[in-house]
DOMAR-733334 format. One record per residue (C-alpha): x, y, z; chain; residue in one letter. Coordinates in pm, 1 decimal. Layout:
BEGIN
      east     north        up  c  r
         X         Y         Z  A  a
...
REM end
This chain:
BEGIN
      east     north        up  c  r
    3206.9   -1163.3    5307.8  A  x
    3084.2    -959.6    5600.9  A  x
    3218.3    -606.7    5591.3  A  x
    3131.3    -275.2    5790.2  A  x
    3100.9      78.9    5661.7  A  x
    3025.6     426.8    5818.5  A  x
    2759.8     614.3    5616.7  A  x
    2818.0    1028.7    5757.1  A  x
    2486.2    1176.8    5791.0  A  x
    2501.7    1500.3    5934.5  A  x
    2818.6    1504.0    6070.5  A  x
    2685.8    1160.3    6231.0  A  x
    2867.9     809.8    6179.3  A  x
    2586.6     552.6    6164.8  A  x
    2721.1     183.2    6144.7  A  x
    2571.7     -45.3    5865.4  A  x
    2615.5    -383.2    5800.0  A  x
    2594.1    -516.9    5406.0  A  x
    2610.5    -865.4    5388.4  A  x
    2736.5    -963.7    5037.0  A  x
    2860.8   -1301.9    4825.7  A  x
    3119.5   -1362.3    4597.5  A  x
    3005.0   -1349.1    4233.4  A  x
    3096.6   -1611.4    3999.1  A  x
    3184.8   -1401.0    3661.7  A  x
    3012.9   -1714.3    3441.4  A  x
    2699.7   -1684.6    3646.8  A  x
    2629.6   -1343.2    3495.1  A  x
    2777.8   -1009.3    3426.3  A  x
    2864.1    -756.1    3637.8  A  x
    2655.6    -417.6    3693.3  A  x
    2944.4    -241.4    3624.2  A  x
    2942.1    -371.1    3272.7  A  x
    2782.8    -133.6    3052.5  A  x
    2758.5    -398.0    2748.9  A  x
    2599.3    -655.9    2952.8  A  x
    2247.1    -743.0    2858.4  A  x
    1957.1    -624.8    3133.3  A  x
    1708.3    -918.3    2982.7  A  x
    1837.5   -1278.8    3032.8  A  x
    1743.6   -1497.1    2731.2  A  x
    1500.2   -1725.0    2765.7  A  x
    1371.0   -2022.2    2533.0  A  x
    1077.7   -1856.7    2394.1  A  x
    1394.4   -1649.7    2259.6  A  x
    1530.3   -1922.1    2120.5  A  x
    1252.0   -2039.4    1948.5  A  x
    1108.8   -1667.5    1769.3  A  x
    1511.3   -1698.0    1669.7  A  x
    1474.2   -1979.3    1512.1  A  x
    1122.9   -1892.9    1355.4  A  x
    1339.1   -1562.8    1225.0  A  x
    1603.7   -1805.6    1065.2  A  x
    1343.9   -2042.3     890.1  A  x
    1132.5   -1685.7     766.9  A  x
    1487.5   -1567.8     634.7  A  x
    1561.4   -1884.2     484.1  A  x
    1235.4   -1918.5     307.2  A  x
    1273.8   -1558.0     166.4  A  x
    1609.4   -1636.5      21.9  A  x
    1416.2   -1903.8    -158.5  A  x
    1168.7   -1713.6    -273.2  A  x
    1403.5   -1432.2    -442.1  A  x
    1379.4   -1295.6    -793.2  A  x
    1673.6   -1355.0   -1056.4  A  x
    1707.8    -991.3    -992.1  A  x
    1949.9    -967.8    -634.5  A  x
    2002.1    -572.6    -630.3  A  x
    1943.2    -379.4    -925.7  A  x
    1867.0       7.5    -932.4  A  x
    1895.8     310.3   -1138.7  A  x
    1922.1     295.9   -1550.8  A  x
    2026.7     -59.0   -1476.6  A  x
    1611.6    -148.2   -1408.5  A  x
    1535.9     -31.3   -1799.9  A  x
    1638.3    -307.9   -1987.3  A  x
    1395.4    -544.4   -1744.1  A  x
    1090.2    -644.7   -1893.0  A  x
     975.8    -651.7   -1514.1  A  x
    1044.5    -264.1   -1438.1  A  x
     824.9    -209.0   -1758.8  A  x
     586.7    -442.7   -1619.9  A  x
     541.2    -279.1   -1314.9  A  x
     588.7      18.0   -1390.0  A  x
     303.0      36.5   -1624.9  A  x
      37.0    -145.1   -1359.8  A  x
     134.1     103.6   -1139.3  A  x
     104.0     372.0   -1361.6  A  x
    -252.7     267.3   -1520.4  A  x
    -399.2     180.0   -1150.2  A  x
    -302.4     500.2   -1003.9  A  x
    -418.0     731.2   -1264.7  A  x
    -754.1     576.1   -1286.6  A  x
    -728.4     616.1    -847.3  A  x
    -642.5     980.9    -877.3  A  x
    -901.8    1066.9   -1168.7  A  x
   -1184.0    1017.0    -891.3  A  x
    -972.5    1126.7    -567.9  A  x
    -920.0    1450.4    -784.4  A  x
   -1251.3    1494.4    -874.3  A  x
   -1493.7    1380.3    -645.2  A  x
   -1567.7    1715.5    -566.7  A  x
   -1679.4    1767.4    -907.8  A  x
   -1871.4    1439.6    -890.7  A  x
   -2047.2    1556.8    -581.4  A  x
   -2107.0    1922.8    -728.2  A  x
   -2290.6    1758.5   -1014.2  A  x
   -2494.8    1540.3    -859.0  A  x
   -2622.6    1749.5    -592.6  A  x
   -2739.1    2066.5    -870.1  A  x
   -2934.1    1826.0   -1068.3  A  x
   -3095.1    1662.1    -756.8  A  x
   -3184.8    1934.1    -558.0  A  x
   -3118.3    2274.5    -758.6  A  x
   -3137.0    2524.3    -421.8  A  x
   -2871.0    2313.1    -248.8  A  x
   -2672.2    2584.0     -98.9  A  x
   -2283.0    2601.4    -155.6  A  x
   -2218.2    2526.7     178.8  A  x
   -2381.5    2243.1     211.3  A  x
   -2251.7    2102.6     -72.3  A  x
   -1875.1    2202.4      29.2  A  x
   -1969.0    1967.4     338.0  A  x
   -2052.8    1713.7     116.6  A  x
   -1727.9    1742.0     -68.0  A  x
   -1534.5    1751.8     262.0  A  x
   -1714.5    1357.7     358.7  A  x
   -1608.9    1252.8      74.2  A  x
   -1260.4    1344.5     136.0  A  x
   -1254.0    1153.5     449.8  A  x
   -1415.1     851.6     334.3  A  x
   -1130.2     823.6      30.2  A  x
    -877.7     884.7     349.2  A  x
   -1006.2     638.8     570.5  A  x
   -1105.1     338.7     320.9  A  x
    -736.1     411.4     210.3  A  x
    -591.1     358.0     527.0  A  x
    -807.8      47.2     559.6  A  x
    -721.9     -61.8     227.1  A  x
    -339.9     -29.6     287.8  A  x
    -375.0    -230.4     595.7  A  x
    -611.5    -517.5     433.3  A  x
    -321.8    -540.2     208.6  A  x
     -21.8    -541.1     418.1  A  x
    -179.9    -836.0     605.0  A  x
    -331.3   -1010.2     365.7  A  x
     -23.2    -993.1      68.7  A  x
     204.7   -1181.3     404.8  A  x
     -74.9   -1418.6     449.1  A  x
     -97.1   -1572.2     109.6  A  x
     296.0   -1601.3      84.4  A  x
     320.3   -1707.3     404.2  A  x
      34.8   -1963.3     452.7  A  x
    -110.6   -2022.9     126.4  A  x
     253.7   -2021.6     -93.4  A  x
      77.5   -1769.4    -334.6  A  x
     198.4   -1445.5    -493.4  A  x
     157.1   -1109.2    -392.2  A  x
      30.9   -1005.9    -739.7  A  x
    -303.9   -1156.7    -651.5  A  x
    -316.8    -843.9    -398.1  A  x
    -279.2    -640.8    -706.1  A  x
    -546.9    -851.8    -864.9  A  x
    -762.1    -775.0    -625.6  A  x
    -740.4    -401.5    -589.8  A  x
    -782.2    -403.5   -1023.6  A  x
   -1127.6    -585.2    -929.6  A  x
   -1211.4    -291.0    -690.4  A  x
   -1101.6     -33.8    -969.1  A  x
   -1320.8    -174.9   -1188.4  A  x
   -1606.2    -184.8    -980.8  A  x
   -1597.3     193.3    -883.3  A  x
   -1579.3     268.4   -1224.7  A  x
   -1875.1      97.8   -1301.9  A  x
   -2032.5     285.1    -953.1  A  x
   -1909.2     647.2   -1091.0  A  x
   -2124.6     561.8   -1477.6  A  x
   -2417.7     427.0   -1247.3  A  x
   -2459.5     622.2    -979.0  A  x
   -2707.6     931.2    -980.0  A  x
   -2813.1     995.7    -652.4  A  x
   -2600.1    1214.3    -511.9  A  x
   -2690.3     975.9    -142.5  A  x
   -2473.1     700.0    -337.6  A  x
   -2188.2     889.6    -420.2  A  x
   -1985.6     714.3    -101.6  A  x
   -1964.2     378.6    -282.1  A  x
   -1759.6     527.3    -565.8  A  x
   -1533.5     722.4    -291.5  A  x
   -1524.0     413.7     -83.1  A  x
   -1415.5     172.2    -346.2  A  x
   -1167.5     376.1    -509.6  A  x
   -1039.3     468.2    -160.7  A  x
    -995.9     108.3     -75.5  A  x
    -838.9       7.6    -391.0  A  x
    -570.7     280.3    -422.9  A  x
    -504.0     179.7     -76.1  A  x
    -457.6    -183.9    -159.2  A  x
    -243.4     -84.4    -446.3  A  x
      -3.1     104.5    -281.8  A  x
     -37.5    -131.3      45.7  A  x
     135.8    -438.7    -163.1  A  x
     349.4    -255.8    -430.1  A  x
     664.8    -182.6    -229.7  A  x
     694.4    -574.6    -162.9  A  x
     651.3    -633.8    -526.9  A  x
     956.7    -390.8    -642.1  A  x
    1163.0    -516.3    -278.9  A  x
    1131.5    -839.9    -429.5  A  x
    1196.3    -827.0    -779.0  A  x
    1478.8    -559.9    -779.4  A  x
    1631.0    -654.3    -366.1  A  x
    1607.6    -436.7     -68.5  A  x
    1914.2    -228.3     -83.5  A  x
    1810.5      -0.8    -395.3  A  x
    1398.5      -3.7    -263.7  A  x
    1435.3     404.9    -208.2  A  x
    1578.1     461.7    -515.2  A  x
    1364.0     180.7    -688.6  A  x
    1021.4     328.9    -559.3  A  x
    1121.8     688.3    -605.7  A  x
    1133.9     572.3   -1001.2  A  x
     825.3     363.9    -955.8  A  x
     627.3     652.4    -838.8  A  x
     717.9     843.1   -1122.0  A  x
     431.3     638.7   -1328.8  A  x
     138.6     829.3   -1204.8  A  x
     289.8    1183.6   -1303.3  A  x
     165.4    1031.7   -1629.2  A  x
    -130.8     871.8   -1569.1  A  x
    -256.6    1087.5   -1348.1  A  x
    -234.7    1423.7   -1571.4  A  x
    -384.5    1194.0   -1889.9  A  x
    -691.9    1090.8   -1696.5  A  x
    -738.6    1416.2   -1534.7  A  x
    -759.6    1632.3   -1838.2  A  x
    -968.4    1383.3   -1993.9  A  x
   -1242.1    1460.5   -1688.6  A  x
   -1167.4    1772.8   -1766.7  A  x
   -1250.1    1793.9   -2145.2  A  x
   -1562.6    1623.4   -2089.8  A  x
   -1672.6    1776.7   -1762.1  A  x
   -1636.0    2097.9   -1925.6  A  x
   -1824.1    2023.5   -2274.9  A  x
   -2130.7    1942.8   -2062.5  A  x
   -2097.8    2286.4   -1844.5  A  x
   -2262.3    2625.4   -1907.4  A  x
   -2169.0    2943.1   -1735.7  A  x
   -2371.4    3028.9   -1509.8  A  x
   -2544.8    3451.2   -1408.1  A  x
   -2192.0    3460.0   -1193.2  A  x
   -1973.0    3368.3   -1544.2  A  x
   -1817.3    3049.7   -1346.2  A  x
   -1890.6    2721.7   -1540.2  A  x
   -2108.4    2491.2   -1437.3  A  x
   -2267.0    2145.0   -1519.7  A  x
   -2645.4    2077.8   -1415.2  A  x
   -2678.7    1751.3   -1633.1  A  x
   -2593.1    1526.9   -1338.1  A  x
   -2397.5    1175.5   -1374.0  A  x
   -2372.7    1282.1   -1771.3  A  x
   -2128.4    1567.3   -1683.2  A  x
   -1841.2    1304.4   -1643.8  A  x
   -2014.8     942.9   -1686.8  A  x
   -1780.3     922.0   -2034.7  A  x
   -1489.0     986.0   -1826.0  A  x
   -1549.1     699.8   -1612.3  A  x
   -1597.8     460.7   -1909.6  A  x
   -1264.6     540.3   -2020.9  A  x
   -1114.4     444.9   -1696.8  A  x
   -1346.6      99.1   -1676.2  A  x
   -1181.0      20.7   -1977.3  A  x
    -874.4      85.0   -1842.9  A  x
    -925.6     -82.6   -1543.1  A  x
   -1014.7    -395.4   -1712.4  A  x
    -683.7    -369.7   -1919.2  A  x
    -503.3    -389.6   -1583.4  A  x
    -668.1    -657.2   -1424.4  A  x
    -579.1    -829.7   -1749.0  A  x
    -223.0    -700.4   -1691.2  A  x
    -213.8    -831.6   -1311.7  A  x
    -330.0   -1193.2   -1452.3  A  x
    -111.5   -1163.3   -1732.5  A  x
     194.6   -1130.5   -1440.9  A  x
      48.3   -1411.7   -1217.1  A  x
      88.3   -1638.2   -1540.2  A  x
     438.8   -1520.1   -1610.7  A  x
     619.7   -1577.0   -1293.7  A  x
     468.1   -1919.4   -1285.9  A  x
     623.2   -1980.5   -1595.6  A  x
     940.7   -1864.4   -1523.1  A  x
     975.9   -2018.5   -1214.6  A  x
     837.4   -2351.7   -1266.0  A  x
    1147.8   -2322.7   -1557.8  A  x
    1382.6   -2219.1   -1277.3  A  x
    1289.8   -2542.1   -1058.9  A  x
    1293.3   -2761.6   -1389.1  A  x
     961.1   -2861.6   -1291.3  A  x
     676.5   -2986.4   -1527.8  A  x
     409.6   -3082.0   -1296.1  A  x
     337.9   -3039.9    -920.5  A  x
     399.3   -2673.0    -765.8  A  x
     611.1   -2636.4    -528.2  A  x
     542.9   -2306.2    -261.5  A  x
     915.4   -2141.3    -386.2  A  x
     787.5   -2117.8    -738.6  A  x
     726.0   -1778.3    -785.8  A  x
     826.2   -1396.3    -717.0  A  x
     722.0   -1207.6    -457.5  A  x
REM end
């Protein structure tokens, strides 16, 4: 259709031609449609779609007896109690150090070099900070990632994330009895950093999975209620022993001069505890093999839907 039209400019008629064709309304939608989609699908659509529908369907498979449960309905689950208490031990023995590095650092530095000023030392405190920040971060991302990649390519659980971050735990405990140099102090903020990231990287998926997705708020607002405890136990147990080894100083403030001694006990404790968990995390690896090789009435060969998360 060839039409004409008069555009005024300035009290001016100026004649334009537009030259336009008939639209077919199955070719496409119109502009004036304001639900019409701007992108036109292509295959590679198609295919993430179906990629989607297989991940979907594989995730149905791989759900816990447990569909949607939340509030006073998780305490009668041996699971909740389960994972409540990893969580609980993990993060206290995580917050012990992230609470106290300071103190750590403190220490250290008076028995290496006694006319260490404050200020220097408050530096010191402040990198140690950052490191526990940043080798979080890294350790929440590690994972993230990694927790998809064994259910996803390897058909293994999660809980070997949490494995894995109990290792790390146990190791910086070991680095906090050890460790006298005040130079060496970034190993035990580096590991502990990583592993409390790790832990609370791949703990949401575990309680998603377990309890469903539509309670998870409510779920991990519980969950997080575990290192309230924790936390406050191992603290004032660094705090006891910190402060049996301390003298007051011309000032009156307490201080500790003894080096690694002024809370290596403390850190014992929590190695011990830290071994308990990883014990704990294999413990959990065991048990949702057994209870899903009984869901699949399987005796032999594993299949990649036998287990939890």
């Amino acid at each position: 259709m060839i039409g004409k039209f008069y555009i005024e400019l300035d009290h001016q008629e100026i004649p334009t031609t537009l030259t336009t064709k008939n639209q077919d309304p199955e070719e496409g939608p119109e502009l004036g449609d304001e639900q019409a989609s701007l992108l036109s699908r292509s295959s590679g659509d198609d295919v993430e779609d179906l990629a989607s529908s297989k991940h979907t369907q594989s995730d149905r498979n791989h759900e816990s007896p447990h569909l949607d449960i939340r509030g006073f309905a998780l305490l009668p689950l041996p699971e909740f109690w389960q994972l409540f208490s990893m969580l609980g031990l993990l993060t206290g023995i995580g917050l012990m150090t992230i609470n106290n590095i300071g103190n750590d650092a403190q220490a250290l530095w008076k028995q290496y070099d006694p006319n260490t000023t404050p200020d220097f030392i408050q530096k010191r405190q402040a990198m140690h900070v950052a490191i526990l920040s940043f080798c979080s971060f890294a350790g929440r991302l590690t994972s993230g990632i990694g927790s998809d990649f064994l259910v996803s390519k390897l058909g293994r659980s999660r809980f070997w994330c949490l494995f894995a971050s109990a290792l790390v735990f146990c190791l910086a405990q070991l680095a906090g009895t050890a460790i006298s140099t005040p130079k060496m102090l970034v190993f035990l903020s580096g590991l502990t950093g990583f592993a409390y990231g790790m832990l609370f990287g791949v703990f949401p998926s575990l309680v998603a999975h377990c309890f469903g997705v539509h309670g998870l708020s409510q779920n991990w607002g519980t969950m997080t209620l575990a290192p309230v405890v924790s936390g406050n136990i191992f603290n004032i147990l660094y705090g006891k022993i910190y402060d049996a080894h301390s003298i007051k100083n011309e000032d009156g403030d307490m201080e500790c001069l003894q080096g690694r001694k002024c809370y290596s006990t403390a850190y014992w404790v929590t190695f011990g505890a830290a071994i308990l968990g990883v014990g704990c995390c294999l413990w959990s690896i065991w048990h949702e093999y057994r209870i899903h090789k009984q869901r699949n009435g399987k005796e032999g060969e594993r299949s990649d839907h036998e287990r939890i998360a």
